[in-house]
N, CA and C atoms as an extended XYZ file, in Angstrom:
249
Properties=species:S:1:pos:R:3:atomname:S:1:resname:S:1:resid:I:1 pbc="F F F"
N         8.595        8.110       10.171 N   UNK     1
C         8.463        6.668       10.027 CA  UNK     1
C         9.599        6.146        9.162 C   UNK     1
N        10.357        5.073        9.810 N   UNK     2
C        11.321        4.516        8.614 CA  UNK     2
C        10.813        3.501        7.837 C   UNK     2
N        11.301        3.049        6.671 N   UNK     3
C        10.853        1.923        5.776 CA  UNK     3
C        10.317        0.798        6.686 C   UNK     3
N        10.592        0.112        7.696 N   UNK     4
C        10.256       -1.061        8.558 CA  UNK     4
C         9.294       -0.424        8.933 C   UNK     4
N         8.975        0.480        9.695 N   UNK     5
C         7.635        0.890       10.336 CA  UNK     5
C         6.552        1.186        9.137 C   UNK     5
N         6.922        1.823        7.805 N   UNK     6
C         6.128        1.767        6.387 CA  UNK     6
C         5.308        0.571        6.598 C   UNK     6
N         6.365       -0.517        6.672 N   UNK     7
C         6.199       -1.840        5.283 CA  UNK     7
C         4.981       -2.288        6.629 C   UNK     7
N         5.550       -2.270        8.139 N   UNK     8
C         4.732       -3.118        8.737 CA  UNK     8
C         3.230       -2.340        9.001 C   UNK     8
N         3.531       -1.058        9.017 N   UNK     9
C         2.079       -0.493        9.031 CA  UNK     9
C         1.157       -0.761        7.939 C   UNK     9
N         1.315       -1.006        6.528 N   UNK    10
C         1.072       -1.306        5.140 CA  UNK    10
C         0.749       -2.398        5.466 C   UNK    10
N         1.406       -3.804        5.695 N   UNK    11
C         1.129       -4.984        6.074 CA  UNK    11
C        -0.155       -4.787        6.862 C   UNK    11
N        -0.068       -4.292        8.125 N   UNK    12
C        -1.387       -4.134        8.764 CA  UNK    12
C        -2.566       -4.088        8.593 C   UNK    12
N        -2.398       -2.980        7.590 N   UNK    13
C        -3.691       -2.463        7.208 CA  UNK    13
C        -4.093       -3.071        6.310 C   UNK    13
N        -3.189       -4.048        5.432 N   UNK    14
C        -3.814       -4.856        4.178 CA  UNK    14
C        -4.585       -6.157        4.774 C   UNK    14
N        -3.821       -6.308        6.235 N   UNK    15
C        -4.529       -7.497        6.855 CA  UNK    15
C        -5.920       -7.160        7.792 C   UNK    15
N        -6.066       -5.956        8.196 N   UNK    16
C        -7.092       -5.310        8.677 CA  UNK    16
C        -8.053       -5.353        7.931 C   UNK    16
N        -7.935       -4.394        6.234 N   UNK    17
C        -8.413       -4.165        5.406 CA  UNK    17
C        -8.943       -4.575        4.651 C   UNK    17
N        -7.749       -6.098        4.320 N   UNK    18
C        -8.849       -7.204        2.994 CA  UNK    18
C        -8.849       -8.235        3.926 C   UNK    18
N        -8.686       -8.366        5.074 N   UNK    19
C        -8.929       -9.911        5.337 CA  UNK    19
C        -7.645      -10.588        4.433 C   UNK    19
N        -6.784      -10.545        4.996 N   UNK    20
C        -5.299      -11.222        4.151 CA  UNK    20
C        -5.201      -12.056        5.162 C   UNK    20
N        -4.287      -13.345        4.655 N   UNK    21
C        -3.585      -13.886        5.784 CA  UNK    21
C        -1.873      -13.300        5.575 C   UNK    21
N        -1.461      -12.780        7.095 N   UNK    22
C        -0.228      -11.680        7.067 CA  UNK    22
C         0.426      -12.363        6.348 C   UNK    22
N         1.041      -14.135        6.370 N   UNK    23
C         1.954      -15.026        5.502 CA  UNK    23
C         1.873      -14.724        4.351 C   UNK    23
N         0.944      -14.287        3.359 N   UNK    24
C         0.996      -14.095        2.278 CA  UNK    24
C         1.327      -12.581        1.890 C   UNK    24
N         1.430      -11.811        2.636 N   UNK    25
C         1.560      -10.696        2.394 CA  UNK    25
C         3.853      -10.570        2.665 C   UNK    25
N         4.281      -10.537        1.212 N   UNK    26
C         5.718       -9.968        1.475 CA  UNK    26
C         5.900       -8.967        0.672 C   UNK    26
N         6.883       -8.177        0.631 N   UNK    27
C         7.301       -7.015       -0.662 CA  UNK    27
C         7.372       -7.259       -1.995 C   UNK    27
N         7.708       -8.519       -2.293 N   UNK    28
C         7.345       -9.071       -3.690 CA  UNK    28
C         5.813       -9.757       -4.046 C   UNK    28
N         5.077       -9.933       -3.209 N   UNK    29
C         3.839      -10.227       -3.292 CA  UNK    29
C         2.859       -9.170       -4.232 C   UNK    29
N         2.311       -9.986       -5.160 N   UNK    30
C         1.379       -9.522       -6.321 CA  UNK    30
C         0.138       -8.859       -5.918 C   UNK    30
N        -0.451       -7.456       -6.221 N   UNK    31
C        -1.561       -7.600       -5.628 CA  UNK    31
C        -2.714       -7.876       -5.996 C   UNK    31
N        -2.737       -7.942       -7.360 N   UNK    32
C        -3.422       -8.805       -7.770 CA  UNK    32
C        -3.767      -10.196       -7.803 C   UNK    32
N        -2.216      -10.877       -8.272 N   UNK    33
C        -2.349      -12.026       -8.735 CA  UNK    33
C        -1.799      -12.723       -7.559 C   UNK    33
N        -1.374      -12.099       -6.743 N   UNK    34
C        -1.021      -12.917       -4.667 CA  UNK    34
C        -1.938      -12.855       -3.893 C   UNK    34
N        -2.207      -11.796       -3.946 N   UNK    35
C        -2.765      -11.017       -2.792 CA  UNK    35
C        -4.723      -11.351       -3.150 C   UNK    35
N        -5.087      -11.163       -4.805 N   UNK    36
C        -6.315      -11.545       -4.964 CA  UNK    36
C        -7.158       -9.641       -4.571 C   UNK    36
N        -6.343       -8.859       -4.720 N   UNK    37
C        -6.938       -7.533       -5.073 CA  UNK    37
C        -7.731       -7.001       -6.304 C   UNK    37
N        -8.609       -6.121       -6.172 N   UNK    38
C        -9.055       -5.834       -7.547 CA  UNK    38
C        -9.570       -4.634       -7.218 C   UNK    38
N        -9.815       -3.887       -8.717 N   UNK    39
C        -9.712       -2.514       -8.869 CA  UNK    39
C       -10.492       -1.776       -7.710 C   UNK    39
N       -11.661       -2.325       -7.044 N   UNK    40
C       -12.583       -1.577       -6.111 CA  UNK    40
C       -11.527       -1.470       -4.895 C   UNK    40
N       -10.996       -2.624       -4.526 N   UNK    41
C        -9.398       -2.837       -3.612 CA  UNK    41
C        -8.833       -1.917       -3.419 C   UNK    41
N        -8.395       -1.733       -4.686 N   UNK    42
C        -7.152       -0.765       -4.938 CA  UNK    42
C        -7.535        0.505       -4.547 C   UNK    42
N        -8.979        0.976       -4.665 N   UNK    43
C        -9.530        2.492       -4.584 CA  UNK    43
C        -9.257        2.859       -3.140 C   UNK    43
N        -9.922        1.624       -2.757 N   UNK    44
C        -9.859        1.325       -0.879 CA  UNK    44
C        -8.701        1.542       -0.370 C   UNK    44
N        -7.514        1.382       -0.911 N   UNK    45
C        -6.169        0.826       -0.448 CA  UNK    45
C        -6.012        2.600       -0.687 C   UNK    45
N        -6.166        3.373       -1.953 N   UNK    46
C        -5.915        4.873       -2.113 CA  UNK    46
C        -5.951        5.318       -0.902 C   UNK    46
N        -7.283        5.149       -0.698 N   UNK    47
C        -8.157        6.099        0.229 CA  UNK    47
C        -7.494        5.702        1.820 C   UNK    47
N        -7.075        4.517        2.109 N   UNK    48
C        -6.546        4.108        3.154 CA  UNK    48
C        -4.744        4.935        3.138 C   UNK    48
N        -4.333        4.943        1.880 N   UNK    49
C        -2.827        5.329        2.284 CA  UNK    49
C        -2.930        7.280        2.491 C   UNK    49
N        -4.560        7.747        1.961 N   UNK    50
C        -3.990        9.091        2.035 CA  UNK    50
C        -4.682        9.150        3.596 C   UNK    50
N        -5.099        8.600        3.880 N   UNK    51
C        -5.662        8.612        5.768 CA  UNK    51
C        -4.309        8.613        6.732 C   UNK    51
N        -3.548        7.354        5.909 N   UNK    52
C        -2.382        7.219        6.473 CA  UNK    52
C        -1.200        8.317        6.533 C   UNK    52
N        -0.885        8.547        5.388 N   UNK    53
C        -0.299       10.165        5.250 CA  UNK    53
C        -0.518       11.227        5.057 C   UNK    53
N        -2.181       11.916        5.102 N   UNK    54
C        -2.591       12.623        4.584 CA  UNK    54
C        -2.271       13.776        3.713 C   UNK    54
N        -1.949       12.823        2.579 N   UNK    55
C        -1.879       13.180        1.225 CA  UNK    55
C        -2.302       12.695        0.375 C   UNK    55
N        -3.024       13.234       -0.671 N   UNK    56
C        -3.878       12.948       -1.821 CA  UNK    56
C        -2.932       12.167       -2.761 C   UNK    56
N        -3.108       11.145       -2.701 N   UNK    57
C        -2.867       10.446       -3.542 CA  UNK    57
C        -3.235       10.382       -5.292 C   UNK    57
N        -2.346       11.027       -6.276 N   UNK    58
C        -2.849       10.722       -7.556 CA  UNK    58
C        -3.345        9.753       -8.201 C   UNK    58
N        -3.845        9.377       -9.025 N   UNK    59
C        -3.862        7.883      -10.011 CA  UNK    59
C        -2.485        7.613      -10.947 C   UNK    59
N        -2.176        8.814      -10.657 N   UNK    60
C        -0.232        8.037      -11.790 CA  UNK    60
C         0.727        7.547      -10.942 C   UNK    60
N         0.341        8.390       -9.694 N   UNK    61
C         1.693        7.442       -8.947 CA  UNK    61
C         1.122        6.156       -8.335 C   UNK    61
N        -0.324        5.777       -9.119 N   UNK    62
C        -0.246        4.437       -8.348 CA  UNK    62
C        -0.572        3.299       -9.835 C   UNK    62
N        -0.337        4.032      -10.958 N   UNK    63
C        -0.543        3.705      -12.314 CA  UNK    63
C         0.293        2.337      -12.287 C   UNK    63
N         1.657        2.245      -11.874 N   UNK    64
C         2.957        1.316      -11.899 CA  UNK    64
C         2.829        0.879      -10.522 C   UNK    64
N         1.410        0.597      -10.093 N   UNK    65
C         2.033        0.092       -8.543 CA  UNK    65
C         1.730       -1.468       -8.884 C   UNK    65
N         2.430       -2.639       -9.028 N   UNK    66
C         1.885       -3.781       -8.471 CA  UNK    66
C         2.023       -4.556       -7.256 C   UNK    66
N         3.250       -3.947       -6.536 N   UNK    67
C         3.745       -5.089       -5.417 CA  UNK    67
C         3.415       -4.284       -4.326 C   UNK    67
N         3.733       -5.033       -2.956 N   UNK    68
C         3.433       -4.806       -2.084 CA  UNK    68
C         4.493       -3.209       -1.987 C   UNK    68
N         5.808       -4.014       -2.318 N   UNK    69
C         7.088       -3.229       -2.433 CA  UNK    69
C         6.861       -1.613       -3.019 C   UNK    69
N         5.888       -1.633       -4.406 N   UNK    70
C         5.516       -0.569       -4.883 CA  UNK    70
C         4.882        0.501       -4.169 C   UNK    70
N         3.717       -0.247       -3.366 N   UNK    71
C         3.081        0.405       -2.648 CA  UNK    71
C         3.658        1.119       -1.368 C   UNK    71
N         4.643        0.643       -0.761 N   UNK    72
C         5.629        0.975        0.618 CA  UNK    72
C         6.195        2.569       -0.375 C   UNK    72
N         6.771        1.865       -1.833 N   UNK    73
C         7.728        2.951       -2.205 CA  UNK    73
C         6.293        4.794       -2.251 C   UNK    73
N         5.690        4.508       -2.837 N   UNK    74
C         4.765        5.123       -2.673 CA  UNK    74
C         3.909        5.958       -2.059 C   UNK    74
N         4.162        5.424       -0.927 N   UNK    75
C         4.059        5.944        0.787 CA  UNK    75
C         5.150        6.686        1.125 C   UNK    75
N         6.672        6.424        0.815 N   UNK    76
C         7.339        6.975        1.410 CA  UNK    76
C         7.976        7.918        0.061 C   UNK    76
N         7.604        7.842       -0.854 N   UNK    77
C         7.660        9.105       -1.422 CA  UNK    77
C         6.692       10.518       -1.216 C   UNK    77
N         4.997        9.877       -1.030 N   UNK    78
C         4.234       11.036        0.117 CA  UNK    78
C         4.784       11.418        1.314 C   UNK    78
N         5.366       10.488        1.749 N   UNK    79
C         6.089       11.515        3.049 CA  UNK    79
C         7.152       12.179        2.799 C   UNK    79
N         7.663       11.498        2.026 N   UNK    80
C         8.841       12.809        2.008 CA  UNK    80
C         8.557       14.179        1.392 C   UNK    80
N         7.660       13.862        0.253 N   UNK    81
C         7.256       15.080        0.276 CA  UNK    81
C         7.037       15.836        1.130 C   UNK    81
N         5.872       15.152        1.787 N   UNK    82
C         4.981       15.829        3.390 CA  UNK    82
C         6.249       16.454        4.350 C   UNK    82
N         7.239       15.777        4.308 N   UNK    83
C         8.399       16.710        5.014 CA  UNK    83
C         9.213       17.672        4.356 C   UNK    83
């Protein structure tokens, strides 16, 4: 998967997932304070990105996540691992 196929699969699933409207969802978008996420969210969003790459996701690498942007980077640091 390259970064564009990341960001738009991520997009997807946040609009699948929380009921987003996609317009509000960009790489600088807050997920808290844009987006209107909260901690039960965020667990959801874990559990959704290790489905997505199946990889276990820690709690430190998502310690510094706030943006949408964070979260893409995040993903594609599990995959590269995964490769």
């Amino acid at each position: 998967m390259d970064n564009q196929e990341i960001y738009q699969t991520l997009k997807n699933t946040l609009v699948e997932q929380f009921d987003l409207d996609p317009g509000k969802i960009t790489p600088q978008a807050r997920l808290s304070e844009d987006l209107d996420l909260d901690s039960i969210d965020a667990v959801d969003l874990i559990l959704k990105l290790q489905e997505m790459t199946g990889c276990k996701v820690s709690p430190d690498q998502f310690k510094e996540v706030h943006t949408v942007a964070d979260v893409q980077a995040v993903i594609e640091q599990m995959l590269s691992v995964k490769h």
